[in-house]
N, C-alpha and C positions, 0 to 999 in steps of 0.2 A: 552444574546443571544449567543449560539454557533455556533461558526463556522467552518470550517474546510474549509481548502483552500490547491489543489492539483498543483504542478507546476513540470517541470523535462518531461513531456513528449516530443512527436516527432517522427519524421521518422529516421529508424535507418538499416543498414545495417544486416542481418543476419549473428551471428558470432561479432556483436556489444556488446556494453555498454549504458546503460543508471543507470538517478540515480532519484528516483522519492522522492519526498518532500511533506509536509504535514504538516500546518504549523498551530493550533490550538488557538482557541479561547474562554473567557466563560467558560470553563471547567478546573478543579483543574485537572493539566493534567498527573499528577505522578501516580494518582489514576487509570488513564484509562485505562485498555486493548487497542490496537492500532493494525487494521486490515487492510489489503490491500488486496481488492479486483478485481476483473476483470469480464468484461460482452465482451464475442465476440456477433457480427452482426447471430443472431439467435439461441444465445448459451444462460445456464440459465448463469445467475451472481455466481459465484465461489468464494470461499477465496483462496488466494494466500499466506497469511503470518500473522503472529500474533504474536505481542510480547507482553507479560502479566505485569505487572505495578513493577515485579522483576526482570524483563529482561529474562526471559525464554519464548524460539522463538520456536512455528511450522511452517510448510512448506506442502504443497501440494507437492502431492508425485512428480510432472512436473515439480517443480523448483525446488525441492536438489538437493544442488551442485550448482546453477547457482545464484540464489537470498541468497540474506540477508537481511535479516529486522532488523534495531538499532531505538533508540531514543534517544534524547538529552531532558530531562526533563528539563534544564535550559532554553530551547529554545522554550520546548512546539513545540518540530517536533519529526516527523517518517520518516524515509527514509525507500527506499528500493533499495538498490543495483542491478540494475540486467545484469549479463554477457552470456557472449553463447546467446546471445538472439536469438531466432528460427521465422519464421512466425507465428509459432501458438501460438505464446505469442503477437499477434496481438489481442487487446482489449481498451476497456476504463477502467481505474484501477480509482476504488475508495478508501479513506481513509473510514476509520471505527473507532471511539468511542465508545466502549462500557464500562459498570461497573454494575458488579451484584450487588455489594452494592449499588449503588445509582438508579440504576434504568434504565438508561440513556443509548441512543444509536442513535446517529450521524454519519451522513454522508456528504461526502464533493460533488463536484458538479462531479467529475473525470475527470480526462484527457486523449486524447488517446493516445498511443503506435502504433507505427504500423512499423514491422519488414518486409524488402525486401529480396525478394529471390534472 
């Protein structure tokens, strides 16, 4: 059974820090592409960040510069870094497994964010 389990959200002041976790299960987790995503209150569901099973990271064009995305393979997690944070990074951010090779593509339950003005 896989799991994904997201932890690190919260209320945060705009011009904040937060640091978001994702901590994986079930899944050979070296192999997986590892995505964070975000869904605002009437917005569609977005990618935020992606880092592919080599370590090579995109970003939505909103967050360079503010977010990073890393992995601990040893640990089977995904972080994601995120500074400057604005209210419109106000969302529930979910974890993402994916793997073209195996087929597979998971998601965790998300946690919300939510930036004060």
């Amino acid at each position: 059974q896989v799991v994904l389990v997201e932890s690190g959200g919260g209320l945060v002041e705009s011009g904040g820090s937060l640091r978001l976790s994702c901590a994986a299960s079930g899944i050979i987790f070296s192999i997986y592409s590892m995505g964070w995503h975000r869904q605002a209150p009437g917005k569609e569901r977005e990618l935020v960040a992606r880092i592919n099973r080599g370590g090579g990271t995109r970003y939505a064009d909103s967050v360079k510069g503010r977010f990073i995305i890393s992995r601990d393979n040893a640990k089977n997690t995904v972080y994601l870094q995120m500074n400057s944070l604005k209210p419109e990074d106000t969302a529930v951010y979910y974890c993402e497994a994916g793997s073209s090779l195996l087929g597979g593509d998971y998601w965790g339950q998300g946690t919300q964010v939510t930036v004060s003005s």
